[in-house]
C-alpha positions in Angstrom: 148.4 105.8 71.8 151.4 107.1 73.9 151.6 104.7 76.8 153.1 107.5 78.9 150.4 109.2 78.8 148.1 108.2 81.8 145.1 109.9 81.0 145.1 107.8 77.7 145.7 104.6 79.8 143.2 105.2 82.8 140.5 105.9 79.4 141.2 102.3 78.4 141.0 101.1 81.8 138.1 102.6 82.3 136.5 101.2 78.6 137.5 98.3 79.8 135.5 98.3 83.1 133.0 99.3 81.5 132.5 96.8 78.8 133.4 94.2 81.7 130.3 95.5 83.5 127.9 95.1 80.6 129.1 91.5 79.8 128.6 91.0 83.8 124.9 91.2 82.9 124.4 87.8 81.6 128.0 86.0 83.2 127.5 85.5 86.5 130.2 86.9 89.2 130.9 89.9 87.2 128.9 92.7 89.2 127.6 95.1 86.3 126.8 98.0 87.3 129.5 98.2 90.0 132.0 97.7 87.5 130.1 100.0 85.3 130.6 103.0 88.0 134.1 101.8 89.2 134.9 102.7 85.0 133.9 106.1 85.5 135.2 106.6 89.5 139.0 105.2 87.5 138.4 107.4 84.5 137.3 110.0 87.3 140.2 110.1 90.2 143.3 109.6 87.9 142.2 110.6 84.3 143.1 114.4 84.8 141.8 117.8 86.4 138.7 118.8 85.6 134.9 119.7 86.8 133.5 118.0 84.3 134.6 114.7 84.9 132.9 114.7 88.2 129.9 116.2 86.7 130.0 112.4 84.6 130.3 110.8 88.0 128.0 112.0 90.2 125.4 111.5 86.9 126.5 107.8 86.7 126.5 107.8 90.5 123.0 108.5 90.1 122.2 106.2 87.1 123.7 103.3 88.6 121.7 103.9 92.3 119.0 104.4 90.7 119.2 101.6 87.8 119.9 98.8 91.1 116.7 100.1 93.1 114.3 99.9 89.9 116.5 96.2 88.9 114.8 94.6 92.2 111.7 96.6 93.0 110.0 96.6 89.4 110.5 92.6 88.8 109.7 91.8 92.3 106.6 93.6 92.1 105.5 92.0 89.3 106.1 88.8 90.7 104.5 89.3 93.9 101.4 90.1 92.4 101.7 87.0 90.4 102.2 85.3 93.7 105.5 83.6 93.0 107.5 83.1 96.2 111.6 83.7 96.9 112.0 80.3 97.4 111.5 79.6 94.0 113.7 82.0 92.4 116.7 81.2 95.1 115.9 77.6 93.3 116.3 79.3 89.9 119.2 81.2 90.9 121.4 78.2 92.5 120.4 76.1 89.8 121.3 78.5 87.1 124.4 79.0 88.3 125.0 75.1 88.5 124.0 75.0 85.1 126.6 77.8 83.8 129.7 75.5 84.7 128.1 72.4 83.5 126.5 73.7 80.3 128.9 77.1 79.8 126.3 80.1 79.4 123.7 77.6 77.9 123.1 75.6 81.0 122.6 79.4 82.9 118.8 79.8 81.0 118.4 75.7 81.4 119.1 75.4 85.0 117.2 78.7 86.0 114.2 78.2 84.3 114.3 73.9 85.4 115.1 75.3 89.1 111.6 77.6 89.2 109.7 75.2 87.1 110.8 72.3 89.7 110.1 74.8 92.4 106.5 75.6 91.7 105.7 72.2 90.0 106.3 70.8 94.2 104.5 73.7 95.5 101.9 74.3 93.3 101.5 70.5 92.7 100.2 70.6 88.8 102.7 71.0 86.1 99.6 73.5 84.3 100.1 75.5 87.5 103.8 75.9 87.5 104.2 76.6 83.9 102.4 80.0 84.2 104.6 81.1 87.3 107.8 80.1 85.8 107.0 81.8 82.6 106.2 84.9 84.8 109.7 84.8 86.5 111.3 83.9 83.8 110.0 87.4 82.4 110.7 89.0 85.5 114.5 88.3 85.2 114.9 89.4 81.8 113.2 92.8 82.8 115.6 92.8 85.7 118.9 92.5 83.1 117.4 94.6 80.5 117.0 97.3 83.2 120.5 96.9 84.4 121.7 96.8 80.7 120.4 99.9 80.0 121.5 101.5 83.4 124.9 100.2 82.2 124.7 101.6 78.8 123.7 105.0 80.4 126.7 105.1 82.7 129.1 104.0 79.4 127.3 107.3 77.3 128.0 109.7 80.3 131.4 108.6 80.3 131.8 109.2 76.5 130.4 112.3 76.2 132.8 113.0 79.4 135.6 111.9 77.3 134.7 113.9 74.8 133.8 116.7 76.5 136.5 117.2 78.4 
């Protein structure tokens, strides 16, 4: 590859993003999708002239929109009607993320699920009663990465078949 050439550069760039933004669906801090669509918007503004490129980003535009609304509403829905509050996923959530720097990626899954288990184990006050609701958000978030996973891999097929296109 010429390294003069920008448009070969700002491709890599954006690859890079890209790749970054689908790892950023299981390490926490990495936003996915943003990084996902900022690949494209890169690959986009200073990869050359050309229709089509915006064509890619308005559809990953779209794709990642779309992907974050259906990320939150689907899971949450499901989780409602299971009757399993916000406070116990906030519990999840902190104590996942506790977990990542004390057990690295391991301790993310140990300290989520422990965080809702603990959660609905004080609310609920029977063990059999929290086990159910902590397998159901426990579900819940793996439907909510596998949708952004897929949104992801979306965005990175429009912006190869934009690469190639154009």
């Amino acid at each position: 590859m010429d390294l003069t050439d920008t448009s070969g550069v700002v491709s890599v760039v954006a690859a890079l993003a890209i790749l970054a933004g689908l790892a950023g669906v299981v390490v926490p801090g990495l936003p996915a999708l943003p990084l996902c669509w900022g690949g494209v918007l890169v690959w986009t503004l200073f990869g050359g002239a050309g229709a089509g490129r915006w064509l890619v980003l308005g559809a990953a535009t779209l794709v990642a929109l779309g992907g974050t609304v259906v990320k939150y509403a689907w899971p949450g829905r499901n989780l409602k009607r299971a009757g399993v509050p916000t406070t116990s996923l906030l519990a999840g959530a902190v104590l996942g993320l506790i977990g990542f720097f004390v057990i690295p990626v391991v301790g993310l899954v140990i300290g989520f699920v422990g965080g809702i288990f603990a959660m609905e184990r004080l609310r609920l006050g029977d063990t059999r009663l929290a086990w159910p609701a902590t397998k159901q958000a426990v579900g819940a978030a793996g439907l909510s990465m596998l949708i952004e996973f897929l949104s992801g891999m979306v965005i990175g097929m429009l912006w190869v078949t934009g690469l190639v296109m154009t």
